[in-house]
N, C-alpha and C positions, 0 to 999 in steps of 0.2 A: 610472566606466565608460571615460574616455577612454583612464586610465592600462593601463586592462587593453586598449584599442585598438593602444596605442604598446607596449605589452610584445608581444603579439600581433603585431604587426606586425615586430619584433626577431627574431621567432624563426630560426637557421639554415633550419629543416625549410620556412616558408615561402617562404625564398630559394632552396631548392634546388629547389621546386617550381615557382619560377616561371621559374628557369632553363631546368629539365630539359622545359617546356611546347613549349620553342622548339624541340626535335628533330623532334618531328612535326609541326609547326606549317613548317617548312624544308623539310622533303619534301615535304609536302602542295601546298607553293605551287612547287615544282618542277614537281610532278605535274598542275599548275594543278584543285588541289582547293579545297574554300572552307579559306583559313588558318585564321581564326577560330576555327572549331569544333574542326578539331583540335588550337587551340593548349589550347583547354579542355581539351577529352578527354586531353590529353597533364600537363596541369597538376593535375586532378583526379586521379587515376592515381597522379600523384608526390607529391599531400599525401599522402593515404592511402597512401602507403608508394613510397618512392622508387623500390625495384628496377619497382615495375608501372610503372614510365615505359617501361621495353622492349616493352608487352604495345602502346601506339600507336603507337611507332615502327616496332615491324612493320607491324602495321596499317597504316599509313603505306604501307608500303614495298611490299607485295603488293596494297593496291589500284589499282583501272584507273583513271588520267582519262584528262581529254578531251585528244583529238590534239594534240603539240605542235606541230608543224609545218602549218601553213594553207595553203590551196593560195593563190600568188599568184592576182593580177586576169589575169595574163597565162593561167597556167595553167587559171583558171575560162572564158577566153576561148575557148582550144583547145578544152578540155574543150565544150564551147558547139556547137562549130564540129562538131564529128565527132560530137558526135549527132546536129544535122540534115541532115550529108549520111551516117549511116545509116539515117536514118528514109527519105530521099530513096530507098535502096540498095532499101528493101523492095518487094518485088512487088506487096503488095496495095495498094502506096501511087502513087495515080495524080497524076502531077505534067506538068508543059507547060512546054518551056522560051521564055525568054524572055530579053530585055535592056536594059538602057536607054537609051533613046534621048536623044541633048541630051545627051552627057557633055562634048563638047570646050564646051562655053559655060558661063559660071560660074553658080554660082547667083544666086537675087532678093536673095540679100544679099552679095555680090562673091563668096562663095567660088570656087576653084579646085577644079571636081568629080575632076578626073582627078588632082591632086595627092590631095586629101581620098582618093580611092578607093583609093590607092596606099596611104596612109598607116595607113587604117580598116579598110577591106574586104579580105575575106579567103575562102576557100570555105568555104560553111558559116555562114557571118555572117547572123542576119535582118535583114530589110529591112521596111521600111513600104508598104503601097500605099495612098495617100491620095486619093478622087475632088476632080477639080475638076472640077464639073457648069458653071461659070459663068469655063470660059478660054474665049476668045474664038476663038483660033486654032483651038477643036477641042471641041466640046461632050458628046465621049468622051474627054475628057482624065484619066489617072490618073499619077499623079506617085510616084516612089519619096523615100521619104527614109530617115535614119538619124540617131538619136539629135537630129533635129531639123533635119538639113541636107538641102536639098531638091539630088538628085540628079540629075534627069532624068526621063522618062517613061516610060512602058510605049509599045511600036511601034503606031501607027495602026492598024496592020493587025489589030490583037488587043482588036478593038472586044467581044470576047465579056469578057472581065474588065472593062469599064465597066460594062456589061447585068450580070456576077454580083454586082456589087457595091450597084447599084442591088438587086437583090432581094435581096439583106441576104444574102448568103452568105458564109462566113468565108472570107476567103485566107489563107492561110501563103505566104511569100516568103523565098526565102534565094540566097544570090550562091551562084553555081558555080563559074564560070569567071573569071578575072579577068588580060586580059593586060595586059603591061607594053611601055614604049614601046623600041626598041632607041636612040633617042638620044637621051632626055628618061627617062631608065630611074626618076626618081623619079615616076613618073606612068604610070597603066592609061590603054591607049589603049581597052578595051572592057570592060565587065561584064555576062557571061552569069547569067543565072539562071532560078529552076525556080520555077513557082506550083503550090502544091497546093491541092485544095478540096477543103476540111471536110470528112468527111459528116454529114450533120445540123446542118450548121456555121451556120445563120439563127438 
């Protein structure tokens, strides 16, 4: 049995088949298809008769994948940005503008808010509104952050988003405005932004 393995194995017609696997098996992973299965399908095809190697190769060639081209982190960011300042754009969407206050002071772990803001924020960017029931300075205190960096405060005066948040309403928060400094131009001297509340958002 071995010998009939090794003669078997000898044969041209198997080597041409295992060649001829590779043409749609090349396309396929061009087309970022699964290679594998069309190196089969392409190699099965060509035992049983070499010319049917053209019949996956087509195949190959006329079917759809997936996109080759991925949108950058950049481009997913943009993309990001201009949906929520068109959701912002909508009529039926009620929003309140606001800002953050404590941007020139750095944050409780040294950062530079106004450099971070410059570097990060963008219009359109969400933001976090995080309560702090137990700051001392202000016991309506809510604090913006972003991806984990504590920004600055929501304005005293907009003591109603401490009260919505204490009764469990959802906010959505996203930057709007965002100026820059005319002589320190790597750094926002202000960031405007727009709170909208849920409906049904508890």
């Amino acid at each position: 049995m071995g010998e009939d393995i090794i003669r078997w194995l000898q044969l041209p017609s198997l080597w041409l088949a295992l060649g001829l696997g590779f043409a749609p098996a090349l396309i396929a992973r061009f087309k970022r298809l699964p290679t594998i299965r069309w190196y089969f399908y392409g190699f099965a095809c060509a035992l049983v008769a070499w010319p049917l190697a053209a019949l996956p190769t087509l195949h190959a060639l006329v079917t759809v994948g997936r996109p080759h081209h991925r949108l950058s982190e950049q481009d997913r960011q943009r993309q990001r940005r201009a949906d929520a300042l068109a959701l912002l754009a909508e009529s039926s969407v009620m929003s309140y503008p606001s800002r953050i206050a404590e941007l020139r002071r750095k944050s409780p772990a040294g950062i530079d808010r106004r450099h971070y803001a410059y570097e990060h924020i963008g219009p359109g960017e969400p933001l976090e509104l995080v309560r702090e029931p137990t700051n001392g300075k202000n016991d309506r205190a809510v604090a913006y952050y972003h991806h984990g960096v504590h920004l600055g405060y929501v304005p005293k005066r907009q003591r109603w988003i401490a009260d919505a948040l204490d009764d469990g309403l959802h906010l959505v928060v996203v930057a709007e405005k965002i100026r820059m400094g005319w002589i320190f131009r790597h750094r926002a001297t202000s960031v405007g932004t727009r709170i909208v509340v849920l409906p049904n958002g508890r």
